[in-house]
C-alpha positions as CSV (number, residue, x, y, z in Angstrom):
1,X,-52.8,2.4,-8.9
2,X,-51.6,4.6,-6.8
3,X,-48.7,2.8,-4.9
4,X,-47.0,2.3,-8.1
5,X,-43.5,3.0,-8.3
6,X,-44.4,4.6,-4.8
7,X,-41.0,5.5,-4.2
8,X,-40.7,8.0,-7.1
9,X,-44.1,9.7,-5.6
10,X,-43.3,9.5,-1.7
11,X,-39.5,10.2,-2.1
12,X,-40.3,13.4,-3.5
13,X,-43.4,14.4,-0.8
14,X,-40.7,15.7,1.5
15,X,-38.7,18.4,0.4
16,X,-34.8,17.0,0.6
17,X,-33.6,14.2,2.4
18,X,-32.5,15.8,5.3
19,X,-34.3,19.0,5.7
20,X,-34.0,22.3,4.9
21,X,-30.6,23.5,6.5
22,X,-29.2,27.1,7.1
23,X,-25.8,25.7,6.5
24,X,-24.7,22.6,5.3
25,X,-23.1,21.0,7.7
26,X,-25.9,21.4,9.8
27,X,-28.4,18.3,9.8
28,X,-30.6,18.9,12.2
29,X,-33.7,21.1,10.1
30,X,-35.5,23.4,12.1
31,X,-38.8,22.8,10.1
32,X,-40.2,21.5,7.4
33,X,-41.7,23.0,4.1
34,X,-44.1,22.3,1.3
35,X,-44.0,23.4,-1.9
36,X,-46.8,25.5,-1.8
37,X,-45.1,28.2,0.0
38,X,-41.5,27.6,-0.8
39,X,-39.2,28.2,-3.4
40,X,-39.5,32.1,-3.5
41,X,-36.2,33.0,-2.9
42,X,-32.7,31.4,-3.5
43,X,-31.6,30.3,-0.3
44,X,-35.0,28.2,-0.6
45,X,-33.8,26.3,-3.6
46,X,-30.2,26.4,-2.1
47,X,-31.9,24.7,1.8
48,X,-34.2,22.1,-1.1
49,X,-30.6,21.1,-3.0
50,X,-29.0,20.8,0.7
51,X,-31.1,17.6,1.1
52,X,-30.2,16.2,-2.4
53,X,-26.8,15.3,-0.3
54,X,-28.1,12.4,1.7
55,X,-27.9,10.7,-1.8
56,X,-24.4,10.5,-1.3
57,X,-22.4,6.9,0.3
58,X,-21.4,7.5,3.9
59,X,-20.2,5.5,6.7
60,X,-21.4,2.0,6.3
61,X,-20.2,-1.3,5.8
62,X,-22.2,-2.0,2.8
63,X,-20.1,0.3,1.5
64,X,-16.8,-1.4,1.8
65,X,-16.3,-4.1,-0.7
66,X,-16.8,-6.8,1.7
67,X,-17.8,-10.2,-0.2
68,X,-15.2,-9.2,-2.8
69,X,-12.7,-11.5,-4.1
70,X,-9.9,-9.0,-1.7
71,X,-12.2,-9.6,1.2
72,X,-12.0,-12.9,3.0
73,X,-15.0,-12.5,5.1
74,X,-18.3,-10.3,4.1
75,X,-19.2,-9.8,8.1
76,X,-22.9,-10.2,6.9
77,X,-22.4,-8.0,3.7
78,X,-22.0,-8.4,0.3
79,X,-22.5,-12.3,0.5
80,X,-25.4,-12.0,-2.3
81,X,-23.3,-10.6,-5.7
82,X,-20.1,-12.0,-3.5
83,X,-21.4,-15.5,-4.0
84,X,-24.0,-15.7,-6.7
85,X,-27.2,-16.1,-4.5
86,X,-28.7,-12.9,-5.5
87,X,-32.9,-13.7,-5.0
88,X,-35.7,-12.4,-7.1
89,X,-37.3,-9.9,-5.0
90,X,-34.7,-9.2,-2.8
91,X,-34.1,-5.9,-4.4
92,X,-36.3,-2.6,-4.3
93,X,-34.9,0.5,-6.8
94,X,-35.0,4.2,-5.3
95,X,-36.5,7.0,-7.3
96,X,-37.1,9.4,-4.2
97,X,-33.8,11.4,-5.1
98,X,-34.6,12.0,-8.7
99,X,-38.2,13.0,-8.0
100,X,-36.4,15.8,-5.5
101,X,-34.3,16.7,-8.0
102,X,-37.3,16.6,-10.7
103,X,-39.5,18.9,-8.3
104,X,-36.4,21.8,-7.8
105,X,-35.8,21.9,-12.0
106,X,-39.5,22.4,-12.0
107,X,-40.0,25.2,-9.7
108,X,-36.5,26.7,-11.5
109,X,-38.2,26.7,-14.4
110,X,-41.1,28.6,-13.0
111,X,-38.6,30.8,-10.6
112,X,-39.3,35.0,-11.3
113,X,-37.4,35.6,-8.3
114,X,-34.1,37.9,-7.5
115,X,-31.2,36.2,-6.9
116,X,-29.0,33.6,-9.0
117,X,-30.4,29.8,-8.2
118,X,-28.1,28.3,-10.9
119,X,-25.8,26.6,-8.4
120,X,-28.5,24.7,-7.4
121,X,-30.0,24.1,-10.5
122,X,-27.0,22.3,-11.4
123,X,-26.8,20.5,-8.0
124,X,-30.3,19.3,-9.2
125,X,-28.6,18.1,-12.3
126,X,-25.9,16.6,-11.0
127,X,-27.5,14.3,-8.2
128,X,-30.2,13.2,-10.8
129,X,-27.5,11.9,-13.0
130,X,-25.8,10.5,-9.7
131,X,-28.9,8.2,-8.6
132,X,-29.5,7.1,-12.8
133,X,-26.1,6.1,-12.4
134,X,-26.2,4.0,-9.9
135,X,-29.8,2.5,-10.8
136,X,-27.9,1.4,-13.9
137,X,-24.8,-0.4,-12.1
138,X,-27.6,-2.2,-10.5
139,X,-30.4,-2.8,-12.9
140,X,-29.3,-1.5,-16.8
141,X,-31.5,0.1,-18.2
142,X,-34.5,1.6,-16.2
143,X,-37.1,3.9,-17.4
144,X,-36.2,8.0,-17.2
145,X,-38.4,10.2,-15.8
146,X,-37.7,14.0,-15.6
147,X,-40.9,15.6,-14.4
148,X,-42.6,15.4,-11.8
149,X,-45.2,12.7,-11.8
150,X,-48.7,12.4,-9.9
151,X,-50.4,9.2,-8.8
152,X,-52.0,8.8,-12.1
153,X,-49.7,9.9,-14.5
154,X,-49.4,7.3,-17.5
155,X,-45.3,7.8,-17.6
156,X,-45.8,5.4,-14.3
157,X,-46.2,2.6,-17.2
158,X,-43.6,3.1,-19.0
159,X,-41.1,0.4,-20.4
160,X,-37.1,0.2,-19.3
161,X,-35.0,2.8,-21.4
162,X,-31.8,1.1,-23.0
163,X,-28.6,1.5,-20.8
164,X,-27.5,3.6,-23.8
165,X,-30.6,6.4,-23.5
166,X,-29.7,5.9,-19.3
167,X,-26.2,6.8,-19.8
168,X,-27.0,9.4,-22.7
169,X,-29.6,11.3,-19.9
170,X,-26.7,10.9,-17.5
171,X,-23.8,12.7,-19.5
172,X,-26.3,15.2,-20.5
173,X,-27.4,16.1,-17.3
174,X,-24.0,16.4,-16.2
175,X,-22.9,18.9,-18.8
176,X,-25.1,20.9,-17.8
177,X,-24.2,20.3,-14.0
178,X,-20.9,21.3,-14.8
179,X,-21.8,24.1,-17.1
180,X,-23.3,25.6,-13.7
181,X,-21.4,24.7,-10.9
182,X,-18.2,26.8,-9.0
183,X,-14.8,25.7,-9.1
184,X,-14.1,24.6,-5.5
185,X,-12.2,27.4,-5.3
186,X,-15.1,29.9,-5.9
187,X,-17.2,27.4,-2.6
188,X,-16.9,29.4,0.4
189,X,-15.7,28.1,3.6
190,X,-19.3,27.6,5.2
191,X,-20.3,25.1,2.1
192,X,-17.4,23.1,1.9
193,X,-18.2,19.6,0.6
194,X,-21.0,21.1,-1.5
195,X,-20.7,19.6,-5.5
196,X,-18.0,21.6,-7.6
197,X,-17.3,21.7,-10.9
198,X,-14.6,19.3,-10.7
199,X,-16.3,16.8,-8.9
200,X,-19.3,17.2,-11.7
201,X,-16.2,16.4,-14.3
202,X,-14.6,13.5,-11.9
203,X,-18.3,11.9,-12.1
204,X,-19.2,12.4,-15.8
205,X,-15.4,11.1,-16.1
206,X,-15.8,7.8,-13.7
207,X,-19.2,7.5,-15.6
208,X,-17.8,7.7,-18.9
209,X,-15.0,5.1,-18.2
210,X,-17.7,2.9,-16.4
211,X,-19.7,2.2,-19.7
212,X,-16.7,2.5,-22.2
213,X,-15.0,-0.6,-20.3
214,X,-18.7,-2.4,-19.8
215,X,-19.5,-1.8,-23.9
216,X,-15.9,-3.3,-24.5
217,X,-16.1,-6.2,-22.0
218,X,-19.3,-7.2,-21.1
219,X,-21.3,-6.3,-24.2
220,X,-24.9,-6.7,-24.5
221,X,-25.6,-10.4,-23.1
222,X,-26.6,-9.0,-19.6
223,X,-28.3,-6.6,-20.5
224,X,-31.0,-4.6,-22.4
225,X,-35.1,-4.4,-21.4
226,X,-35.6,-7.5,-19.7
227,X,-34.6,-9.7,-23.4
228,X,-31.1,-11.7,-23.8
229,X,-31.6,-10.8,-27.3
230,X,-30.1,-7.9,-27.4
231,X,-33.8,-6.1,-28.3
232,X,-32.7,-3.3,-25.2
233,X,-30.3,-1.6,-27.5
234,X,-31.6,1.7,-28.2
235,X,-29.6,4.5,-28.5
236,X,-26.4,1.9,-29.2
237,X,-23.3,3.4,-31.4
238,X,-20.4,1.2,-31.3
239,X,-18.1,4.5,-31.7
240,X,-19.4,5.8,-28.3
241,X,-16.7,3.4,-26.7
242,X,-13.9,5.7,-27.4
243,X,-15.6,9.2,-27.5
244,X,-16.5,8.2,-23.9
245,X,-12.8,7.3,-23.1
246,X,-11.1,10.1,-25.3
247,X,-13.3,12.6,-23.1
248,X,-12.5,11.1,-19.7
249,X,-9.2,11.1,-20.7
250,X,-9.5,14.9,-21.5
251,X,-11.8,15.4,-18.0
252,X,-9.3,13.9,-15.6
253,X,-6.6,15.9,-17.2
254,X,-8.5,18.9,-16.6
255,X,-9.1,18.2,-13.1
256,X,-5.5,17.3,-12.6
257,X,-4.0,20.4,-14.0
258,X,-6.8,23.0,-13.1
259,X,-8.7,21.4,-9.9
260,X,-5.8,22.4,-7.2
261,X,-6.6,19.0,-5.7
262,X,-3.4,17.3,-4.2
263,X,-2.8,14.2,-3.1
264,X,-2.2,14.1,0.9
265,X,1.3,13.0,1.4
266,X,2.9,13.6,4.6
267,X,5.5,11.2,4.4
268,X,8.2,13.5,4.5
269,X,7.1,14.6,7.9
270,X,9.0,12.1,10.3
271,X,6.0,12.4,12.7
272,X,4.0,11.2,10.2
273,X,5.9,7.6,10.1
274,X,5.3,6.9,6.5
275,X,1.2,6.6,7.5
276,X,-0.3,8.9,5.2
277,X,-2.4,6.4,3.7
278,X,-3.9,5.5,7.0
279,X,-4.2,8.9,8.3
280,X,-5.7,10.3,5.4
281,X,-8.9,8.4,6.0
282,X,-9.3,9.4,9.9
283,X,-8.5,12.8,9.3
284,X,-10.8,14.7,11.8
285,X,-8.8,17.8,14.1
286,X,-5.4,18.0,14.7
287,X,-5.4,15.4,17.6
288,X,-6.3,13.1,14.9
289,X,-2.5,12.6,14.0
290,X,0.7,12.9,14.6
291,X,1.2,15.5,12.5
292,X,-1.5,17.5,13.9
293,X,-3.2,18.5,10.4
294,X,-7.2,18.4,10.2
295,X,-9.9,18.3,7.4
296,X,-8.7,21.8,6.0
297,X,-5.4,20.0,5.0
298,X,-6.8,17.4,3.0
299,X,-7.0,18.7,-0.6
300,X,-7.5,15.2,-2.1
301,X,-10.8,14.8,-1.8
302,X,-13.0,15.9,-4.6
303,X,-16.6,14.7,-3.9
304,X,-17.1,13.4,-0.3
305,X,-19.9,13.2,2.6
306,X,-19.3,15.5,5.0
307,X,-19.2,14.8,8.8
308,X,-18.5,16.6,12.0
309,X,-17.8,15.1,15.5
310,X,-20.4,17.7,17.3
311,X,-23.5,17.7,14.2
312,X,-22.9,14.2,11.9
313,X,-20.6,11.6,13.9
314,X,-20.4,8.2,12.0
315,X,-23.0,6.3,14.4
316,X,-21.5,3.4,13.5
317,X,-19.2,0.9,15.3
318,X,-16.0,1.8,12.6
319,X,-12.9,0.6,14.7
320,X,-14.0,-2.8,16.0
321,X,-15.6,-3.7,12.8
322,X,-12.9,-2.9,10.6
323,X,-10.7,-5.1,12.7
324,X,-12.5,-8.1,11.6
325,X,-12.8,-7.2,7.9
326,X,-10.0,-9.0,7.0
327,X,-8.6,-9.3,3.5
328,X,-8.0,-12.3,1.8
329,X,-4.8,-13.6,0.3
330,X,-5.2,-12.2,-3.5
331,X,-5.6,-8.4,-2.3
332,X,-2.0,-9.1,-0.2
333,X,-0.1,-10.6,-3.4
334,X,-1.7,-7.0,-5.3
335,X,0.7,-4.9,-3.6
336,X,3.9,-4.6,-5.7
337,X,7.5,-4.6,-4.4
338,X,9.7,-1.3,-3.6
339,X,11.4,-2.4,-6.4
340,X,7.8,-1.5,-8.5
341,X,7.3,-4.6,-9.3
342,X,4.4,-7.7,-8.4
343,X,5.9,-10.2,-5.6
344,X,6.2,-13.0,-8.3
345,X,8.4,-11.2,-10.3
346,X,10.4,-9.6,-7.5
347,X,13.9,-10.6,-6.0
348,X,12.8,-8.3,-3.2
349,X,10.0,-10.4,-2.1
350,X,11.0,-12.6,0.8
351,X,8.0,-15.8,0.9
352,X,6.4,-16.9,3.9
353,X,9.1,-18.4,6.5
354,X,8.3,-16.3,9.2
355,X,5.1,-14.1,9.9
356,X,6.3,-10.9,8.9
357,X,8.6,-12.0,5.8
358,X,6.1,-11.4,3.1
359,X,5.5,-7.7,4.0
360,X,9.1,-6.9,4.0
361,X,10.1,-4.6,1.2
362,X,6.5,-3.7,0.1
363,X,4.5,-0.8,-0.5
364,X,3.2,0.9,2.3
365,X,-0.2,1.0,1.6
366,X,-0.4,-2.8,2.0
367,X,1.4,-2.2,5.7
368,X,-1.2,1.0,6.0
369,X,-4.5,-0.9,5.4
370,X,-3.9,-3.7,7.0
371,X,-1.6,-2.9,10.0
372,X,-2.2,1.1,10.5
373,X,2.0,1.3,10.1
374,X,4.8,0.2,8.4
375,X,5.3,-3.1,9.6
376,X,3.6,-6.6,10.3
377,X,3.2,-8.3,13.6
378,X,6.1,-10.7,14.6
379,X,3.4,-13.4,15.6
380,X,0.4,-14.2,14.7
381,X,-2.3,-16.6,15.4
382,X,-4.5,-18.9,12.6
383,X,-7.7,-19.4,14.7
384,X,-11.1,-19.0,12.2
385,X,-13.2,-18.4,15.2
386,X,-16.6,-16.5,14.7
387,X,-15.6,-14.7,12.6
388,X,-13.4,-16.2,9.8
389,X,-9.7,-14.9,10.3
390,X,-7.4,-14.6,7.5
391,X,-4.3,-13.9,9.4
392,X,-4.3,-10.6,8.3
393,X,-5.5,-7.4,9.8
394,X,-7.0,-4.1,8.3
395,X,-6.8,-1.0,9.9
396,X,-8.2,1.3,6.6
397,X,-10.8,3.4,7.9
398,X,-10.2,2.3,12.0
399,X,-9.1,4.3,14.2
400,X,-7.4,2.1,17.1
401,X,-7.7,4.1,19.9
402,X,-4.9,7.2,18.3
403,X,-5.7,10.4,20.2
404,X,-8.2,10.4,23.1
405,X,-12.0,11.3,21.8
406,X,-12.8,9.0,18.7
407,X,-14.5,6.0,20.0
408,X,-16.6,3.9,18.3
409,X,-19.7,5.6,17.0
410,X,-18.3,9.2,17.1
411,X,-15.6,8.5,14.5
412,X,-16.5,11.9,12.0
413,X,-13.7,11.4,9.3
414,X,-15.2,12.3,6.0
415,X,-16.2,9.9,3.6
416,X,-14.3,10.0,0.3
417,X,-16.5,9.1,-2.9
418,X,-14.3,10.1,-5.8
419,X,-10.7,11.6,-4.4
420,X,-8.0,12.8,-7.1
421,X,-6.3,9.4,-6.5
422,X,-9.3,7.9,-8.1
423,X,-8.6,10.3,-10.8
424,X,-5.2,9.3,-12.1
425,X,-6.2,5.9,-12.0
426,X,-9.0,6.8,-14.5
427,X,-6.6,8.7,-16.4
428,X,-4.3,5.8,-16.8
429,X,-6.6,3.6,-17.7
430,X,-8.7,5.2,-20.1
431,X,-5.5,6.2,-21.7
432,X,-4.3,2.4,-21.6
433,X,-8.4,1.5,-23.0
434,X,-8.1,4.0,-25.9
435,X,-4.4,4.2,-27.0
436,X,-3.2,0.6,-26.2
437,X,-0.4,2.6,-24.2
438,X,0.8,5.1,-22.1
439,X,3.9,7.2,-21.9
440,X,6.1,7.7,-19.2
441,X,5.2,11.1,-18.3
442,X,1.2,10.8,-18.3
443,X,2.1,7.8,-15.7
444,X,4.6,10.1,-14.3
445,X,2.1,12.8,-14.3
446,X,-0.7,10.0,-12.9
447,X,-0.1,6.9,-11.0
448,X,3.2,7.7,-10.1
449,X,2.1,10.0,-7.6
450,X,0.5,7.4,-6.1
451,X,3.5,5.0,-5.7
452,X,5.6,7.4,-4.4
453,X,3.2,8.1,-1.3
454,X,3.1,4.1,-1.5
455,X,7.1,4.0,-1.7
456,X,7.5,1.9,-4.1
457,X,9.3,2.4,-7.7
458,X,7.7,4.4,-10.6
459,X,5.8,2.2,-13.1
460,X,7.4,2.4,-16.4
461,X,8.0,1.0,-20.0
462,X,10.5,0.0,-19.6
463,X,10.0,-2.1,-16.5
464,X,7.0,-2.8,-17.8
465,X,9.0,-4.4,-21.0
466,X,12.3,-6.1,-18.8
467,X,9.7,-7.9,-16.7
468,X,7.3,-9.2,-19.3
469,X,4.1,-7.3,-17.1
470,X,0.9,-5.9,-19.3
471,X,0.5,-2.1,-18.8
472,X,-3.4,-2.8,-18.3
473,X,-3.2,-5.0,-15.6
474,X,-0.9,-3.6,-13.6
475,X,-3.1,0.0,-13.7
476,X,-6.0,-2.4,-12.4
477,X,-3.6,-3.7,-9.9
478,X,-2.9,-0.4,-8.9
479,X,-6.5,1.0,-8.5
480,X,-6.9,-2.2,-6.5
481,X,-4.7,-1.6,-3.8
482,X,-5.2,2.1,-4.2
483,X,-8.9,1.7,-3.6
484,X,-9.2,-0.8,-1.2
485,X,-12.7,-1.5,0.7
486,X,-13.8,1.8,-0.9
487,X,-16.9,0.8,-2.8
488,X,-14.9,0.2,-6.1
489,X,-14.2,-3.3,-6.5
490,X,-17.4,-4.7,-7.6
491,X,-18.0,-2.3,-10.1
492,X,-14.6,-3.0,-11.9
493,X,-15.0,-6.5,-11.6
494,X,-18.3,-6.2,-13.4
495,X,-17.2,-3.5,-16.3
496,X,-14.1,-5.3,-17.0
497,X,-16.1,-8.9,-17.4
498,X,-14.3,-10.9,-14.6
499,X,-16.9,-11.0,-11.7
500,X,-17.1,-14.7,-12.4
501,X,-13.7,-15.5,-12.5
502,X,-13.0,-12.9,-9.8
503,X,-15.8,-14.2,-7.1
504,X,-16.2,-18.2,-7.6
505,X,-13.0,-19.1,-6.3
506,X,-11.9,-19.3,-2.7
507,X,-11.6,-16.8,-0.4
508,X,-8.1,-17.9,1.4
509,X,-5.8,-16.1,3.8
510,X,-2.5,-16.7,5.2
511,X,-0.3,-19.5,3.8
512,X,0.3,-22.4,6.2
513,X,3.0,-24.9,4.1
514,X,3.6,-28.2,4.2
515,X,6.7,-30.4,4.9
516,X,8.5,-28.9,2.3
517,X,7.4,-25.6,3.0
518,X,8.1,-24.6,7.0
519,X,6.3,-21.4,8.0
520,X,5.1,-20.2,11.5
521,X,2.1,-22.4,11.3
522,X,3.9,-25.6,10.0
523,X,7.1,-27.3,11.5
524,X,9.4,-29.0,8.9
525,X,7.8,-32.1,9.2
526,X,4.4,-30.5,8.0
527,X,2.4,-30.9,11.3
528,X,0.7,-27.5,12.7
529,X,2.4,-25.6,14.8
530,X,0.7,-23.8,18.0
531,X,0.3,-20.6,16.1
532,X,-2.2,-22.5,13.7
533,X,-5.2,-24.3,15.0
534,X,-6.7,-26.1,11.7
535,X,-9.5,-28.1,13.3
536,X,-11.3,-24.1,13.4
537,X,-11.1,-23.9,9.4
538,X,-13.7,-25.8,8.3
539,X,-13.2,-25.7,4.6
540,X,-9.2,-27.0,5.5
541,X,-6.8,-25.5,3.2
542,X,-6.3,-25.5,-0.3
543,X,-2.9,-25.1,-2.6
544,X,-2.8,-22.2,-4.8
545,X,-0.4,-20.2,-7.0
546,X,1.6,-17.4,-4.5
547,X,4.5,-15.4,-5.5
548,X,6.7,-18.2,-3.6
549,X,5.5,-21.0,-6.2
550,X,2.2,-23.7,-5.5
551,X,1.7,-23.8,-1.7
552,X,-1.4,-24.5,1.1
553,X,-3.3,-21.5,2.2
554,X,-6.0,-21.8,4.4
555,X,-9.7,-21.1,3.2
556,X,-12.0,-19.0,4.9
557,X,-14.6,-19.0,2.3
558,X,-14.8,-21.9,0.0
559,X,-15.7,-21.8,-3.6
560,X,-18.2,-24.6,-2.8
561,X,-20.7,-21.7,-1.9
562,X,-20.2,-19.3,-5.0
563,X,-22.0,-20.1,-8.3
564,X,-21.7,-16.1,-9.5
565,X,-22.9,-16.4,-13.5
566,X,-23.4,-13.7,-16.0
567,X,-26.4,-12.7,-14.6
568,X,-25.3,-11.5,-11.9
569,X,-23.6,-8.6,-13.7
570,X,-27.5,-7.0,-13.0
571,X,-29.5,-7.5,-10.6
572,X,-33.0,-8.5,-10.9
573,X,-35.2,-5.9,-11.4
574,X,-37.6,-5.9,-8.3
575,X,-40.5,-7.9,-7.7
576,X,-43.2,-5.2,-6.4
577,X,-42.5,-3.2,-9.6
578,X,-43.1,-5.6,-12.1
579,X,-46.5,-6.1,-10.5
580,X,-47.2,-2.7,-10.3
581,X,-46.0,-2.0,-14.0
582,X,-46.4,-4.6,-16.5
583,X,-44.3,-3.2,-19.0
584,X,-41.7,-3.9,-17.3
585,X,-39.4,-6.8,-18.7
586,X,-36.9,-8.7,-16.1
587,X,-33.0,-8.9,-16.8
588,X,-31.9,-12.0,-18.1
589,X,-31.5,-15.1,-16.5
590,X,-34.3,-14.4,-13.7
């Protein structure tokens, strides 16, 4: 038996996952080690931990939410979970990073050497909690392994752990990731982007909040070893729910008081044009900008891949794909008012009689993401063509040709996996999840931050009161527009228990009328206009609720081809596994 599980033994064969590097930036390794004659000095186990780094998301388009209910088009991604047709044995789990991180906690163990290696001890730590997380996103429970195993070792056979023992080897290992690590202000200049203490406390926080809002919401239907009987529940204590929010809660607020992480708001330079939130994800040099500020400005993000335009470009086509990742609808109704308040309950929102009407007096991340400024095209054009338009744009992440060097595939902008905006939104919420409230300084202290880079009015009670709004919803509304395409959304729709409702309806996009509804696309006697060419939209329109009342909105991807179910909250665990290790029990409805 000895391809079983092979991924846990080959992953681990090859010491880190980019090679040993003499700094970290640098991806090209000179050479290649084994074990048998390394790990006899620290900068060994710190050139091993380097490779633990490829665990983390980078630039790719599987990373960016498309198939979501705020994407109109998946572009070839995300259509599976999107739409309900995930397929038995169309997954494969990775355990090559956790064997890595196995092998350097073994030699650490065994380590008589000079020199302090616990900075990389804790790496080890920390990115073996990183890939359990994310193998229980995907799958639940899955067995735990922290040794190194041989081709014959019996712990190959093992059954699924419980989620609950998963997450309990997760927190734990990231205590004692974070009892080890430096501050970011203790990582010198050389090993920037290397894991800090704060991003070990951001992660145990994001992790914390993850299973406290899945316990709450989702419960224990999906899940378990394999049985919809609840029979995976080991290691279950119905109090963990709120000493895992009380202590991301506490986490956050650490970070946010202690980290010296800032959010990047240059709006109040005028050369800046109110674009920080599309800068702020193409920030490369100073001819990145207007402004002229580069990475070394940019003290918002608190665990992020590192790239470099002359040793990691992207190597991706970012600007002409973003372009066609359009957003759908729902995500352009998120975005409040200036007046801090959701379209349908704003005086300040102006409908859909001319093309640029709806953006008009509304938060300029919306005009950021999609339109890489603060305002909307005059005219615009309904055509579906090839690729399924929305009549919207997005700009987040793309570049569009500012400055003179950053073409497609060369784009080097770091990617952002958990930034202190991330962090008040946890804060807020897991406030909101354990207290059933919030005050008006911890959002003042929080999410406020976030609206005033947006431009929009503070969130507070009292709003929240005078307008008849739920504090809850409107945190979720603001992590959705504040996190927008960045790997977030399916997650949330998952722990808070509305992936079906989120992902079976339509995907729609602009809203075209009717007779008694003229817009750009419709004249007043309700026949289409030049700027709409309906025959292209195969799925026709649809009427729907919009901040302007019941109208016709055309669909780009119809809910005739989405049958999500409560099984997709898991995916199935894979095929070649279960015939390698019969102990191990599918996830329900499989």
């Amino acid at each position: 038996m000895k391809s079983i599980i092979n991924n846990i033994i080959i992953g681990g064969l090859c010491l880190g996952m980019v090679g040993c590097q003499k700094k970290f930036i640098d991806l090209n390794p000179n050479a290649q080690f084994t074990d048998a004659v390394y790990f006899k000095k620290p900068s060994d186990f710190k050139d091993y931990a380097t490779g633990f780094y490829g665990q983390l998301p980078g630039w790719s388009f599987g990373s960016m939410d498309n198939g979501s209910d705020l994407s109109a088009n998946a572009n070839g991604n995300g259509t599976d979970i999107g739409t309900g047709t995930i397929a038995v044995g169309s997954t494969e789990w990775n355990y090559g990073g956790i064997r890595s991180c196995n092998t350097l906690l073994s030699k650490a163990s065994a380590y008589n050497g000079g020199g302090d290696i616990s900075q990389y001890v804790s790496e080890a730590y920390f990115f073996r909690a990183f890939s359990y997380f994310n193998l229980l996103k995907l799958y639940g429970g899955v067995p735990i392994v922290t040794t190194v195993l041989g081709v014959e070792s019996p712990e190959l056979y093992n059954k699924r752990n419980s989620r609950y023992e998963v997450v309990a080897q997760v927190l734990g290992d990231l205590d004692l990731a974070i009892a080890g690590l430096p501050t970011e202000q203790n990582i010198g200049a050389t090993d920037k982007g290397r894991i800090s203490k704060w991003a070990a406390m951001a992660l145990k926080a994001q992790v914390e909040l993850y299973e406290a809002t899945w316990e709450k919401y989702v419960g224990r239907t999906p899940d378990g070893d394999g049985s919809s009987n609840g029979a995976g529940t080991a290691g279950y204590d119905p109090a963990n729910a709120a000493k895992y929010l009380n202590d991301a809660v506490s986490l956050c607020q650490q970070i946010m008081n202690n980290g010296g992480y800032e959010l990047w708001n240059k709006n109040s330079d005028t050369k800046m044009a109110n674009s920080s939130s599309w800068y702020l994800f193409n920030l490369e040099d100073e001819g990145s900008n207007p402004g002229g500020y580069n990475k070394q400005s940019n003290k918002e993000f608190i665990l992020y891949t590192v790239y470099d335009y002359t040793l990691r470009q992207s190597g991706i086509n970012i600007t002409w794909t973003m372009g066609q990742l359009y957003p759908s609808r729902k995500f352009v109704d998120m975005a409040v008012c200036t007046d801090g308040l959701p379209p349908a309950k704003s005086s300040m929102f102006q409908g859909y009689h001319a093309a640029t009407s709806e953006f008009q007096n509304r938060d300029l991340r919306l005009l950021n993401y999609l339109y890489a400024s603060t305002t909307a095209p005059a005219t615009v054009t309904l055509d579906y063509g090839s690729l399924g338009s929305s009549g919207y744009g997005n700009s987040k992440f793309g570049v569009y040709g500012f400055g003179t060097r950053r073409i497609d595939r060369t784009e080097s902008a770091n990617w952002p996996v958990i930034r202190l905006a991330e962090v008040y939104l946890m804060f807020a919420e897991a406030s909101v999840e354990l207290n059933g409230n919030i005050s008006d300084a911890q959002l003042d202290a929080s999410i406020n931050k976030l609206r005033d880079r947006g431009g929009v009015a503070h969130l507070t009670n009292a709003l929240i009161a005078a307008n008849g709004l739920d504090i809850k919803e409107e945190i979720r509304r603001e992590r959705a527009v504040e996190l927008y395409r960045e790997g977030k959304r399916f997650d949330d729709l998952k722990r808070w228990g509305i992936l079906e409702a989120s992902l079976n309806p339509s995907r729609l996009g602009r809203v075209v009328g009717d007779a008694s509804y003229e817009t750009p696309f419709k004249d007043a006697a309700g026949n289409p206009t030049s700027a709409y060419k309906p025959s292209t939209y195969v799925f026709g329109e649809e009427s729907v609720a919009t901040p302007a009342g019941m109208l016709k909105c055309i669909v780009v991807a119809s809910s005739r081809n989405n049958s999500v179910a409560k099984k997709h909250y898991l995916y199935p665990v894979p095929t070649s596994q279960m015939i390698l290790n019969k102990s191990l029990l599918q996830n329900p409805g499989y």
